[in-house]
C-alpha positions as CSV (number, residue, x, y, z in Angstrom):
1,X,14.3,-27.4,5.9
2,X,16.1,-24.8,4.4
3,X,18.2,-21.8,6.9
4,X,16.6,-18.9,7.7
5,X,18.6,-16.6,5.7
6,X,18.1,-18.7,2.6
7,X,13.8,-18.3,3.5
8,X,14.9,-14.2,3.5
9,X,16.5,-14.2,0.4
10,X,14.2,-16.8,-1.5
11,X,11.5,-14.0,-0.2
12,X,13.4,-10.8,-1.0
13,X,13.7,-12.4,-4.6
14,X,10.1,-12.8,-5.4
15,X,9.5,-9.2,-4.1
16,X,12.2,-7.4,-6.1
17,X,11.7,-9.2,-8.9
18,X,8.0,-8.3,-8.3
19,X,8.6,-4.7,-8.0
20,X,11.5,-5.0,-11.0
21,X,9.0,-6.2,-13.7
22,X,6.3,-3.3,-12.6
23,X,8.9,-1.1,-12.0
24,X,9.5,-1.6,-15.9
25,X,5.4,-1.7,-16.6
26,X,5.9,-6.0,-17.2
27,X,2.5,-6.2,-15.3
28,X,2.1,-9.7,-16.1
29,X,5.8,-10.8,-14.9
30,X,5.0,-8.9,-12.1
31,X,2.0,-10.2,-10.6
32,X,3.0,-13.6,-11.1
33,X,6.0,-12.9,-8.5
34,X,3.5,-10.9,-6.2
35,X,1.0,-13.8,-6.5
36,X,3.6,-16.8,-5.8
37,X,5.2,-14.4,-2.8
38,X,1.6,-14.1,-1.5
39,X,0.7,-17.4,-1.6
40,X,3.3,-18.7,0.3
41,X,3.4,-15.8,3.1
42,X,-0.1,-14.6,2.9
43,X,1.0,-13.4,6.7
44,X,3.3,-10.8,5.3
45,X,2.1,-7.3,4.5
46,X,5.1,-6.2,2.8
47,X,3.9,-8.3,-0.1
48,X,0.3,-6.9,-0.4
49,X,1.7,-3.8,0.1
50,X,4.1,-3.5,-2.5
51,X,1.7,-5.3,-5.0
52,X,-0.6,-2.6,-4.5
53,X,2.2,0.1,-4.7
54,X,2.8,-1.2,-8.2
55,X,-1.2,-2.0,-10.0
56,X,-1.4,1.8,-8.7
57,X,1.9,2.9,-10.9
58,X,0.7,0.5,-13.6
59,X,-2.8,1.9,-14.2
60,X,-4.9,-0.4,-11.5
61,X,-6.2,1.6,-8.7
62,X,-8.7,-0.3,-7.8
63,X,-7.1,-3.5,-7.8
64,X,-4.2,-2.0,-5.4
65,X,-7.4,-1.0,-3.0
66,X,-7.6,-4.5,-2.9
67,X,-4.4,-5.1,-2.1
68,X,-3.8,-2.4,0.7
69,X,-7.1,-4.0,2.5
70,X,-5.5,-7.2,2.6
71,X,-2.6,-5.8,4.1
72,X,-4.5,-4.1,6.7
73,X,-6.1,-7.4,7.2
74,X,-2.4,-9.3,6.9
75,X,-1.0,-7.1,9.9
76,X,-3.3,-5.1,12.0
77,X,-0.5,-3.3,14.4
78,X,0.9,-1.6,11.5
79,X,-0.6,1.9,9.6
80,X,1.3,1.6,6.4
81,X,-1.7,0.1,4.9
82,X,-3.9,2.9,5.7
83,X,-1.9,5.3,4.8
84,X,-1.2,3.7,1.1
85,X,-5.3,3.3,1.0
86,X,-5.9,6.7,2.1
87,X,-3.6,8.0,-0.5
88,X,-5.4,5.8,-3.3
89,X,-8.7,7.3,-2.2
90,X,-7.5,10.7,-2.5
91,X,-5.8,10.2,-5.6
92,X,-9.2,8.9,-6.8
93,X,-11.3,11.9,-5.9
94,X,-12.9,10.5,-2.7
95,X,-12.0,12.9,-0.1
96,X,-14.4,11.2,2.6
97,X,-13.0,7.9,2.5
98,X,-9.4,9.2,2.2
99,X,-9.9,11.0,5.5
100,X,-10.8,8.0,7.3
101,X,-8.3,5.7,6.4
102,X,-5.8,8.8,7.5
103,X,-7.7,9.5,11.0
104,X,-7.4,5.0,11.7
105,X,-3.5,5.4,10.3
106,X,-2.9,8.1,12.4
107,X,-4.6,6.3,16.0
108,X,-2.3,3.3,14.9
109,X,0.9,5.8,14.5
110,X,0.5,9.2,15.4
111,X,4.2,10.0,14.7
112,X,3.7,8.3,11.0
113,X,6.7,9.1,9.5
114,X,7.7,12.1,11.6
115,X,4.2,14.0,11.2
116,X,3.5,13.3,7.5
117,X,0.3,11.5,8.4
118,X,-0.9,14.7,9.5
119,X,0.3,16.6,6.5
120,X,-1.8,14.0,4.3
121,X,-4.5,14.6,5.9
122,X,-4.4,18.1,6.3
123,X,-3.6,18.0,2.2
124,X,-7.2,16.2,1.9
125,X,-9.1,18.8,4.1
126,X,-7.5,21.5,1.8
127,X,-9.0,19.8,-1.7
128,X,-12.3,19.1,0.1
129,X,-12.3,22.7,1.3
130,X,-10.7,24.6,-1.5
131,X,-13.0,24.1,-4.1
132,X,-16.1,25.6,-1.9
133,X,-14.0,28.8,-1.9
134,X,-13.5,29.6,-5.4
């Protein structure tokens, strides 16, 4: 059995290396890190997370959809995930859905990141609203 610190780094590895080849639009590289750290810790959010975070900077929105549900899935105390999903849906056009995944986030965390849950959300009300007035 290997030490605990060594688990943490051998983990820490396959994300940043992960993130490193879709940093640099390697897609392919890149998801087979993702894939190999979430196959061995499907338990961990962080990896679905930051999976999605990248297929959304590569080009695949919908596939990173994916990935934020399983990390809502993954770690159910947490509002990261909704928050990442929210801003997907948004990004995409769908207002609707966007606001829901903000109002769960924000019962999960209503201090997300010191208020900006609200902002986001607020943001959304403004596009769905805006239009209507012009």
């Amino acid at each position: 059995k290997r030490p605990e610190k060594a688990k943490m780094t051998y983990r820490n590895a396959l994300l940043g290396l992960g993130r490193s080849y879709g940093n640099i639009g390697n897609l392919e590289d890149a998801e087979k890190y993702f894939e190999k750290y979430i196959e061995r810790y499907p338990n961990q959010h962080k990896g679905y997370l930051q999976y999605g975070s990248i297929l959304e900077k590569n080009g695949k929105p919908e596939k990173a959809k994916d990935q934020y549900e399983r990390a809502m899935e993954a770690n159910q105390e947490s509002a990261v995930a909704e928050f990442a999903l929210a801003n997907n849906l948004r990004s995409k056009g769908k207002l609707n859905e966007a606001v829901e995944y903000y109002e769960k986030g924000l019962k999960k965390d209503p201090e997300f990141q010191e208020g900006n849950g609200w902002f986001q959300l607020a943001k959304t009300y403004e596009q769905m609203v805006l239009p209507a007035l012009w």
